[in-house]
C-alpha positions as CSV (number, residue, x, y, z in Angstrom):
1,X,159.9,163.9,106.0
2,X,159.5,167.4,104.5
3,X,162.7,170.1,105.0
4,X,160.4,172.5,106.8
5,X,158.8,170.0,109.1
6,X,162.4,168.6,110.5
7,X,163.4,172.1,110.6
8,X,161.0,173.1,113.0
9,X,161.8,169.8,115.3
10,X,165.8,170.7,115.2
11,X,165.3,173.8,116.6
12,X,162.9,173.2,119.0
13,X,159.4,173.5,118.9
14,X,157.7,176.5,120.3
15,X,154.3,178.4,119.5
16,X,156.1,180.4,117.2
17,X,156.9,178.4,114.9
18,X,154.0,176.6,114.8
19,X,152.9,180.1,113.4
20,X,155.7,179.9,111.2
21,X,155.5,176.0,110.0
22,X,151.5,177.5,109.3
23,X,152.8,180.6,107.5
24,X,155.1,178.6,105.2
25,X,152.4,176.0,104.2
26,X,149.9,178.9,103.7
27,X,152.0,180.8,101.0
28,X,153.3,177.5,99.3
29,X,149.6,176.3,99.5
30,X,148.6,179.8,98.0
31,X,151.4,179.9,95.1
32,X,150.3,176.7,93.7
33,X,148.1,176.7,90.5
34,X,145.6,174.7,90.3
35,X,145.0,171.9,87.2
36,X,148.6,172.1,86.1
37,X,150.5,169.7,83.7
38,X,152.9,166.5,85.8
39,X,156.0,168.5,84.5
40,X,154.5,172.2,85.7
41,X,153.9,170.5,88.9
42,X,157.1,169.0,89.3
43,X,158.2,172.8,88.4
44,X,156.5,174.9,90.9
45,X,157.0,171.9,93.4
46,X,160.9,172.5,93.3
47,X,159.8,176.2,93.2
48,X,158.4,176.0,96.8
49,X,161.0,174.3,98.3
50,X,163.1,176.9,97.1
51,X,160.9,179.0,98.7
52,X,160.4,177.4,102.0
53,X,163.8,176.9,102.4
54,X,164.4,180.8,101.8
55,X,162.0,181.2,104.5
56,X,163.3,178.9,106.9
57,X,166.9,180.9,106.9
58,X,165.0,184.0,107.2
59,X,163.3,182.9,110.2
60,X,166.4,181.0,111.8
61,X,168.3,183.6,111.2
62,X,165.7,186.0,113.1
63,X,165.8,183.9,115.9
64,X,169.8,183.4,116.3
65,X,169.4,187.1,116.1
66,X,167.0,187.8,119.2
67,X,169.2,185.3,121.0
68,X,172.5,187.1,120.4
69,X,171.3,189.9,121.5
70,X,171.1,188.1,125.0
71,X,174.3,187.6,125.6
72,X,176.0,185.1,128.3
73,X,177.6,186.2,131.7
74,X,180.6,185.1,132.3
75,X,181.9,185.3,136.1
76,X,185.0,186.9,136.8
77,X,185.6,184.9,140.2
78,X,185.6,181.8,138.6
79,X,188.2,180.6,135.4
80,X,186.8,179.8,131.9
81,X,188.6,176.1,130.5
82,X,188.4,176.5,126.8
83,X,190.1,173.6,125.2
84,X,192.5,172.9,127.6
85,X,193.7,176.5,128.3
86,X,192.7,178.0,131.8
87,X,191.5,181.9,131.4
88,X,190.9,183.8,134.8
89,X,188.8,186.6,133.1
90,X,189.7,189.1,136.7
91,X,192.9,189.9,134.9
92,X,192.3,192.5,131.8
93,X,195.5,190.6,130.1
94,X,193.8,187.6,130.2
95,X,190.6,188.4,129.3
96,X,192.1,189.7,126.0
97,X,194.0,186.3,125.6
98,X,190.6,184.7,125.8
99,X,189.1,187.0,123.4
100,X,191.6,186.3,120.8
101,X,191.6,182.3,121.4
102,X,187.6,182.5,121.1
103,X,188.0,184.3,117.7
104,X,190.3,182.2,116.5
105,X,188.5,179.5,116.3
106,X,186.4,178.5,113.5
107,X,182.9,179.0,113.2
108,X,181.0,177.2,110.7
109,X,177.1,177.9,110.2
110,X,174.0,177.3,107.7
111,X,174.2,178.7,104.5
112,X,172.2,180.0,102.3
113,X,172.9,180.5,97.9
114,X,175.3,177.5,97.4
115,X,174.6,175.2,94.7
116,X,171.9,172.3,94.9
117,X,172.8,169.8,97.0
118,X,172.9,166.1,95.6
119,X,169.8,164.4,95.0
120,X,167.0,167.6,95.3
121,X,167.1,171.3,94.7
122,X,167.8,172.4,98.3
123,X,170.5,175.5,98.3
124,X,170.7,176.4,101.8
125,X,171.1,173.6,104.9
126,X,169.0,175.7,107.4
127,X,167.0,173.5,109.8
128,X,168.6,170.5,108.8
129,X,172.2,170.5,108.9
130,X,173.2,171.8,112.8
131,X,174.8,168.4,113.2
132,X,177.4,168.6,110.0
133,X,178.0,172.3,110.9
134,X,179.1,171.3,114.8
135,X,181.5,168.0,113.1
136,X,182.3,170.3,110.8
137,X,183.6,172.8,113.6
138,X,185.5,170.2,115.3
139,X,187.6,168.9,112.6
140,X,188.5,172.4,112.1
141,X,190.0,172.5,115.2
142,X,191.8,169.4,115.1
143,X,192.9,170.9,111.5
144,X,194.1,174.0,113.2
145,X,196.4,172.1,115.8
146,X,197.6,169.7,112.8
147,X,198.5,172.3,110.9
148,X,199.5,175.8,112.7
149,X,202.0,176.2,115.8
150,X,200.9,176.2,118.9
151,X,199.3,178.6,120.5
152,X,198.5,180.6,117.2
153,X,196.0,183.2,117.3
154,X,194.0,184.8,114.4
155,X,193.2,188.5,114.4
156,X,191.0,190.7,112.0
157,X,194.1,193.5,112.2
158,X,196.1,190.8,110.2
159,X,194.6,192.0,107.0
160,X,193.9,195.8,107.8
161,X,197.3,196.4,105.8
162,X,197.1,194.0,102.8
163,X,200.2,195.4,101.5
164,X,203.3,196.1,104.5
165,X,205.2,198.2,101.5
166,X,202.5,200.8,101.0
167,X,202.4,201.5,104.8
168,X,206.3,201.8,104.7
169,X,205.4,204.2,101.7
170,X,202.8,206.4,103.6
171,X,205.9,208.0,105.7
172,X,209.8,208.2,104.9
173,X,210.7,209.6,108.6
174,X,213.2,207.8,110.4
175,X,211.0,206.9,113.1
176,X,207.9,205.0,110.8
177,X,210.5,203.4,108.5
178,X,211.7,201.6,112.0
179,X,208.2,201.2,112.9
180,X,207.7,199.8,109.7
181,X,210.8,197.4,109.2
182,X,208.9,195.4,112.3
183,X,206.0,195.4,110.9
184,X,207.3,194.0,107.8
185,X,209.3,191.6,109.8
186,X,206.0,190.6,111.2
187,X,203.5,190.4,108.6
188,X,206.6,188.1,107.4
189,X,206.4,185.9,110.0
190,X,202.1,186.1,110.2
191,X,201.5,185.4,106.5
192,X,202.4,181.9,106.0
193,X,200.2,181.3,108.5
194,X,197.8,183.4,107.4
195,X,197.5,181.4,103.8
196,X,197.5,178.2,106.0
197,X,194.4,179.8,107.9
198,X,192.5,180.9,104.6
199,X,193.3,177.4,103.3
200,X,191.8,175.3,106.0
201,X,188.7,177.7,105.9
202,X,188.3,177.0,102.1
203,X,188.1,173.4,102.5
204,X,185.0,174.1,104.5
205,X,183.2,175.9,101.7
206,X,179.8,175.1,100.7
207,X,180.6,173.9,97.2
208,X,181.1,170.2,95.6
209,X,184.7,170.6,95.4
210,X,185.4,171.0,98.7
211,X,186.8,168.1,101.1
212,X,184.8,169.3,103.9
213,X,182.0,170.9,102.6
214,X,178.3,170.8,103.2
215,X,178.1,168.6,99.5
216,X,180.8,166.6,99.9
217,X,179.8,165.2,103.7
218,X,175.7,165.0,102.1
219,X,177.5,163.0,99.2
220,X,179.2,160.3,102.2
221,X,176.5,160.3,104.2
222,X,174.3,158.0,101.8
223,X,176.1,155.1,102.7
224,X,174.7,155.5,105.6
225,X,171.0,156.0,104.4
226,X,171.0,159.8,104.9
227,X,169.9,163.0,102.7
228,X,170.2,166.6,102.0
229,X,167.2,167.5,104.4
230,X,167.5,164.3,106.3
231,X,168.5,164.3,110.5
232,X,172.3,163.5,111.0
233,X,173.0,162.3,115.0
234,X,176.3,162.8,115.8
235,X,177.6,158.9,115.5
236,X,177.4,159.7,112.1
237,X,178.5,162.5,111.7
238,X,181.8,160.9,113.3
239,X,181.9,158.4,110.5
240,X,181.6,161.0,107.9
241,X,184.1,162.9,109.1
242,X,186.3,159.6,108.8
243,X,185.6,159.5,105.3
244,X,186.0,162.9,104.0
245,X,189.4,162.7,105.8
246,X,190.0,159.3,104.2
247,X,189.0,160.5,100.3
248,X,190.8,163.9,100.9
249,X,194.3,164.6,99.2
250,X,195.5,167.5,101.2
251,X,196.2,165.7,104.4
252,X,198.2,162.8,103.6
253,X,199.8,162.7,107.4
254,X,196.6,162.7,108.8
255,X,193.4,160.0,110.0
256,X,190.5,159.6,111.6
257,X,189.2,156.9,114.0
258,X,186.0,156.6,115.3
259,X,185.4,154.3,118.2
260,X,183.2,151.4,118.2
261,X,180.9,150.2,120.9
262,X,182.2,152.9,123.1
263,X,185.8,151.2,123.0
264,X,188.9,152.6,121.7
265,X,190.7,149.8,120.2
266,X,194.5,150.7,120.7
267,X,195.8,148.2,118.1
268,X,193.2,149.9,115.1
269,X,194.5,153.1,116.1
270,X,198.2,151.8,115.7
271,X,197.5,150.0,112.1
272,X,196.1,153.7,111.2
273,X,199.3,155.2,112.0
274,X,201.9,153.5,111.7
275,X,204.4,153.7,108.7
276,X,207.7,151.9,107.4
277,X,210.3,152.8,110.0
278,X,211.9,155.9,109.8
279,X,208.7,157.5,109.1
280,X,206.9,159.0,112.0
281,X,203.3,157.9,113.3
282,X,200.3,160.0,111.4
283,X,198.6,161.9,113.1
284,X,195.2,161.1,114.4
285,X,191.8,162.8,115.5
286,X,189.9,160.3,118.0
287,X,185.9,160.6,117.3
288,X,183.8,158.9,120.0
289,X,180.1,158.6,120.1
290,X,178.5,157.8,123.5
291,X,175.3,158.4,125.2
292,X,175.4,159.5,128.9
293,X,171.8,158.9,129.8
294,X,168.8,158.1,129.1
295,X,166.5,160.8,128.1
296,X,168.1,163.6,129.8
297,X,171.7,163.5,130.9
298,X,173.3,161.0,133.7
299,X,174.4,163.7,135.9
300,X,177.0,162.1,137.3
301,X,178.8,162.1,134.3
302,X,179.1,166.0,134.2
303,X,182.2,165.8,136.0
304,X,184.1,163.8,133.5
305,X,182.7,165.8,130.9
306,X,184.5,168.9,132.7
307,X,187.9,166.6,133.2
308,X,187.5,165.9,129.4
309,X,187.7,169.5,128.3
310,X,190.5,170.6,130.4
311,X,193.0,168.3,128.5
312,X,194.7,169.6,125.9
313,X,194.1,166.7,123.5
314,X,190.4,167.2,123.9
315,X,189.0,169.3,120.5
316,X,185.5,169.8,120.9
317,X,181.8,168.2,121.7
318,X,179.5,167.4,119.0
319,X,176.0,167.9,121.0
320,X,173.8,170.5,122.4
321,X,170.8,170.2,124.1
322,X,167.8,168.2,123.0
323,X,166.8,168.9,119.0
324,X,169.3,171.9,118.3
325,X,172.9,170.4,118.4
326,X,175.9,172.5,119.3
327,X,179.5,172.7,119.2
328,X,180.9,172.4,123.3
329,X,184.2,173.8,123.7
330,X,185.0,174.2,127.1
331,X,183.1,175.1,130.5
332,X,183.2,177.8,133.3
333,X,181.6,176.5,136.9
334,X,178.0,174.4,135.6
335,X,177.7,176.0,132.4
336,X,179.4,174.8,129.3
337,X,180.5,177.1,126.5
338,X,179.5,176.5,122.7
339,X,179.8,178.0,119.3
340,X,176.2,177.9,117.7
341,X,175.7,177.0,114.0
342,X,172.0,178.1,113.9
343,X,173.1,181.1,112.2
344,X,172.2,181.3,108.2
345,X,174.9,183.7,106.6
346,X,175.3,183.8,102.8
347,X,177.4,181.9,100.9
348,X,181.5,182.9,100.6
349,X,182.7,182.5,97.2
350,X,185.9,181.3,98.2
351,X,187.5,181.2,94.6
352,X,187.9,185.2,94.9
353,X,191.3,186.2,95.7
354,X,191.4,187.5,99.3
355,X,187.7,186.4,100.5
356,X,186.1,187.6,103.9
357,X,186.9,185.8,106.7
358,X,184.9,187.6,109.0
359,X,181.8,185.5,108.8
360,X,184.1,182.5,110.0
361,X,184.8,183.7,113.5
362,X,182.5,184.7,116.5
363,X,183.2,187.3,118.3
364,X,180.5,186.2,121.0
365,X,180.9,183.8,123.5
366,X,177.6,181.8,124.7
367,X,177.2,179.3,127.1
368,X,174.3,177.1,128.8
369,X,173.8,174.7,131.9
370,X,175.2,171.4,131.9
371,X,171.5,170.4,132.8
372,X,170.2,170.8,129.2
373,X,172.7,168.7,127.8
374,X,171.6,166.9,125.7
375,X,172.8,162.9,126.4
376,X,174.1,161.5,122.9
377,X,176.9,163.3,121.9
378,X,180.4,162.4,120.0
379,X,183.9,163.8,121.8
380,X,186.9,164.7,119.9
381,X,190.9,164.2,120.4
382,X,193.8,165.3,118.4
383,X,197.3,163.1,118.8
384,X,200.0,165.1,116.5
385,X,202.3,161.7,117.1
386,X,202.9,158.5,119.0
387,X,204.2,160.0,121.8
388,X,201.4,162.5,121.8
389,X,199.0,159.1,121.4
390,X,200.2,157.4,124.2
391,X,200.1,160.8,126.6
392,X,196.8,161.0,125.2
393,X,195.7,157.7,126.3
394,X,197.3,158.4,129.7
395,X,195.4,161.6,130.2
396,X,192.0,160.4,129.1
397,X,192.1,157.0,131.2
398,X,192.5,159.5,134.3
399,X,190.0,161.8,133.6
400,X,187.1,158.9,133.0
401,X,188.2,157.5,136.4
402,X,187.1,160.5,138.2
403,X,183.6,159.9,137.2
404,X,181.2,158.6,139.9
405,X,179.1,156.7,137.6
406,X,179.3,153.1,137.2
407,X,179.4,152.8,134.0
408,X,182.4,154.9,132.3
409,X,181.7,157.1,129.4
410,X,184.1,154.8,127.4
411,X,186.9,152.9,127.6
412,X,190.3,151.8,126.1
413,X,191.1,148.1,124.8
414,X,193.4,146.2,123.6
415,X,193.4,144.2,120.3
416,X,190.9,145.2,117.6
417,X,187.0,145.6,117.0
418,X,184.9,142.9,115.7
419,X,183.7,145.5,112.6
420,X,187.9,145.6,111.8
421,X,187.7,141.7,112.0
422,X,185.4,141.8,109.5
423,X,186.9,143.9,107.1
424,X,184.2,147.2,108.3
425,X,184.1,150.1,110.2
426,X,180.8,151.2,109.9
427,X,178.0,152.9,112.3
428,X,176.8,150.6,115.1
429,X,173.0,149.8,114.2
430,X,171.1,151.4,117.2
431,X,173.3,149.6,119.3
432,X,175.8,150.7,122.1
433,X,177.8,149.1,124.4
434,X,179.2,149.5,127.6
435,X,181.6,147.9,129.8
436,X,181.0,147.6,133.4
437,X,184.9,146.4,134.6
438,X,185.0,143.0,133.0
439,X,181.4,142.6,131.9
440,X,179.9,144.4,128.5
441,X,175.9,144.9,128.6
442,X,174.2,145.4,125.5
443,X,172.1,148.6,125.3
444,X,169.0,149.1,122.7
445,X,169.1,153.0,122.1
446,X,166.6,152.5,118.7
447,X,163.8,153.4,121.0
448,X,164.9,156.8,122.8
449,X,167.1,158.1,120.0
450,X,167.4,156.1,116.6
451,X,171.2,157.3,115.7
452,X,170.5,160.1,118.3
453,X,168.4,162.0,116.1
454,X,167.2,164.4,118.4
455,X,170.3,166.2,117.9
């Protein structure tokens, strides 16, 4: 399968792209020479990929464009949950507090200019790589809660003043050097935290050397017979993410499970964390894939979707609706709120001193109907200890009894999976299960979805 034609499929196929997808093979087609040498060939073949994929970003980017300019509605009657904080957007005060939680968090999109990915030539992951972007975006988050205080909040007027001793400097009166003292005392306070921020955000650059990066994640993926170019569905996404956590140095208190058969084995959580007394418990993010529905979403499950995103513990969604995957991050009334990756900005060079971190953040908040969600999807938890674990387990039990469906979303166990028996924790093979009470049916989803790669 060709870059450009899964490109087309992941964002949704519409008339104009057909255009486009005809456009694209129309100038490659027209670029080629004819009666070349094997090794010119092989040439200008990795010449118009290049090309296609510089067209691609061009066009995705054109069409994030036309669809920011519509931007969402949010009611003021009704409250907007955004990871388990309540904002009634009535009161000016906490629509601001909103604001500044929304553009805190961080917002990872295509690329376009980084270096070739392994195994081809492709430099950019536009139309391909929605799914990595989104379980890129909730690691982030679970990185943020790991590794700031709570409640932190990131602001562009951090860095307006890179230097709080030439503003003391622009004015000696008695009044500004008070003014100033507090500032200083501030930016004192803000910059640790500031060089924590800029550090999480260069683990998510798109270069080989990163731990979460667009290569490194492409580079784990082949274990489980994926690509540059190639569909990822969010189940393995979740297993990548496991992995680049697992290889990576910089988080030695931290690990990822991902939950197997749609069961969240207690005792494979506790051999992940749990060290020589007196140490502490690591901390853990929680990945679980499930499908709720068939071809379109069960919507009976919608409510314990919502009761999922109002905990705390809860860090994110990776979905979206069919083909064009998203990153869910809380809801107001039947309309979930997202962060959108299809958005190709160029590459940051993150090795500069003092890099932008504009590009990182969105200052636009979208949302769409729980309706066109699509069914396969992978939730995300953060537990910071033990403690926090077993409040976690407390809270989510609750919230997947509420659901009116039969079958629960997923479920909690005792003992461990048969994949740990065996010495594995790899991706289920097109195979899901879920437990009805005390009974377990066996579900094919290799027909519908195949590693739900509509996403």
């Amino acid at each position: 399968m060709n870059p450009i034609s899964s490109s087309a499929r992941c964002e949704g196929q519409s008339p104009t792209d057909d255009l486009m997808d005809d456009w694209l093979l129309l100038s490659s087609e027209s670029a080629a020479p004819q009666h070349l040498e094997a090794s010119r060939e092989d040439q200008n073949s990795e010449d118009r990929g290049k090309l296609k994929s510089k067209l691609v970003s061009a066009w995705n980017s054109v069409k994030y464009g036309w669809s920011l300019k519509q931007k969402s509605k949010f009611s003021k009657s009704s409250p907007v949950i955004m990871f388990g904080q309540s904002y009634e957007l009535i009161d000016q005060g906490e629509r601001e507090r909103f604001r500044r939680s929304f553009v805190t968090l961080l917002w990872l999109t295509y690329r376009r200019g980084f270096p070739q990915l392994p195994g081809g030539s492709l430099t950019t992951d536009s139309g391909w790589g929605c799914v990595l972007r989104t379980g890129q975006m909730l690691l982030a988050q679970g990185l943020l809660l790991h590794l700031m205080p709570p409640g932190w909040t990131w602001s562009v007027s951090h860095h307006v003043v890179r230097d709080d001793m030439d503003l003391l400097g622009l004015n000696s009166k008695e009044g500004s050097n008070k003014r100033g003292r507090r500032l200083s005392l501030d930016l004192h306070l803000v910059r640790p935290m500031a060089a924590t921020h800029r550090r999480v955000v260069s683990w998510f650059a798109d270069n080989p050397t990163a731990p979460f990066g667009i290569h490194k994640l492409v580079e784990l993926g082949k274990s489980s017979g994926k690509k540059a170019g190639d569909w990822y569905g969010p189940s393995i996404a979740a297993h990548i993410l496991r992995k680049a956590v697992a290889a990576s140095t910089d988080l030695p208190n931290l690990v990822v499970y991902v939950a197997q058969d749609c069961t969240i084995y207690l005792e494979d959580v506790r051999r992940l964390c749990e060290r020589p007394p007196p140490q502490s418990w690591k901390s853990v993010i929680i990945l679980v894939p499930v499908r709720l529905g068939g071809q379109e979403l069960n919507p009976s499950y919608i409510t314990c979707v919502k009761k999922l995103l109002t905990l705390q513990c809860c860090i994110g969604i990776i979905g979206g609706k069919p083909k064009h995957s998203l990153f869910f991050i809380g809801f107001q009334d039947d309309h979930l709120l997202y962060l959108d990756p299809h958005y190709c900005q160029p590459t940051v060079d993150i090795t500069k001193e003092n890099f932008p971190l504009e590009s990182f953040h969105c200052k636009h908040p979208r949302k769409m109907s729980f309706s066109r969600m699509d069914p396969s999807c992978t939730i995300g938890f953060y537990a910071k200890g033990q403690k926090d674990f077993e409040s976690l387990c407390a809270a989510v039990n609750e919230a997947l009894s509420t659901s009116a469906e039969t079958y629960p979303m997923f479920i909690f166990s005792e003992g461990k999976s048969q994949e740990e028996e065996k010495g594995g924790n790899t991706p289920p093979n097109n195979i899901t299960f879920i437990q009805r009470k005390n009974e377990r049916k066996r579900v094919d989803t290799s027909n519908s979805m195949d590693e739900f790669v509509l996403l």
